[in-house]
N, C-alpha and C positions, 0 to 999 in steps of 0.2 A: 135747854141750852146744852149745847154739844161741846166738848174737851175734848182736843185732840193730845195723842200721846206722843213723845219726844223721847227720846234718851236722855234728856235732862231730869224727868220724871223717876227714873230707874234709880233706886238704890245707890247710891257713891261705890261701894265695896264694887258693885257689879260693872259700875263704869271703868272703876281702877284695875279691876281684873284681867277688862278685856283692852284696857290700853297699855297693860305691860304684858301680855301676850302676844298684842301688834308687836310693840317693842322686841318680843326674843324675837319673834319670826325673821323681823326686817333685819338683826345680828346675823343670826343665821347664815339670812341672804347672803348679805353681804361678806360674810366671813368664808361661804362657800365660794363665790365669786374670786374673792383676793385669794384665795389657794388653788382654785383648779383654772380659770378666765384671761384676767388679768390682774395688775396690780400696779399702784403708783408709787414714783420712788422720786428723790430730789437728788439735783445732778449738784456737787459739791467742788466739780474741778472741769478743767475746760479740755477734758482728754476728748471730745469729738466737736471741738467748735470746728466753723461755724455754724453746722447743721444743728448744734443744741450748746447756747452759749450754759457758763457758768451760774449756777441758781436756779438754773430752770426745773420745772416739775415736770416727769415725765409718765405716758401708762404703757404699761410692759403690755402685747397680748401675749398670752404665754401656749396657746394651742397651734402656734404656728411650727411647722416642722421644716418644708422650705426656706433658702436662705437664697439671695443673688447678692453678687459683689454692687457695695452700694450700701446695704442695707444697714441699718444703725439697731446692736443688739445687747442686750442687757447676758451679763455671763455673772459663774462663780470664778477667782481666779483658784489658783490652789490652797490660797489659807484661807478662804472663804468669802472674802469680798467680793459686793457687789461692784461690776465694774460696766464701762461700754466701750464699744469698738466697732466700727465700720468692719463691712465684710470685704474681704480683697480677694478669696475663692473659698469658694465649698468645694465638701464631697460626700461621699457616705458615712463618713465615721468624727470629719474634725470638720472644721472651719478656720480661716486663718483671719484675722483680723487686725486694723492698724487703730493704732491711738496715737493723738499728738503728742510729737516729738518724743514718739517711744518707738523700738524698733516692733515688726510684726510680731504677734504671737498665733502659736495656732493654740486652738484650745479643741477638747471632745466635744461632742453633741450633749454629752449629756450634765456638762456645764451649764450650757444654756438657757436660761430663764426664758427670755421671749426676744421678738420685735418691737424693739418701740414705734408708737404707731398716733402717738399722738405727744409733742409737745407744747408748754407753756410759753414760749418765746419773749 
């Protein structure tokens, strides 16, 4: 009679070892990803409806460097908030961008978090 072998057969310590080694790896991943990739963020006020009502979850890419007026982009403002604004012009150095019923702001490039590139709606 023949037994075939499983991972079930394996030692416990040795299964647990390697299922929390899965575990950092997939951290990792993902913790690399939400720092250099993209990132999701939750929209708390209706500063770009309709394009992205109030409540909506959105994912920043954050590797984009191109902007065209139009575009819906996640920024720092000066005390640090995360905020969003429609792009109304680019250039080399700033971007100016509108929010509802606020007047334009321009901000630097290197405010910039990303495009938003996918919302919850």
């Amino acid at each position: 009679m023949q037994t075939l072998s499983n991972s079930s057969s394996k030692p416990r310590s040795y299964r647990f070892k390697r299922r929390l080694r899965n575990a950092i790896i997939a951290v990792l991943i993902a913790v690399g990803v939400r720092a250099t990739v993209a990132q999701a963020f939750y929209v708390p006020s209706n500063a770009v409806e309709p394009e992205i009502p109030r409540h909506a979850r959105i994912l920043v890419y954050k590797l984009t460097h191109t902007f065209q007026p139009g575009d819906i982009v996640a920024y720092r403002n000066n005390i640090g908030e995360v905020r969003l604004g429609r792009v109304t012009t680019a250039d080399a150095s700033t971007l100016t961008v509108s929010r509802t019923n606020e007047p334009q702001t321009t901000i630097l490039r290197n405010q910039i978090i990303g495009r938003v590139v996918l919302t919850t709606r």
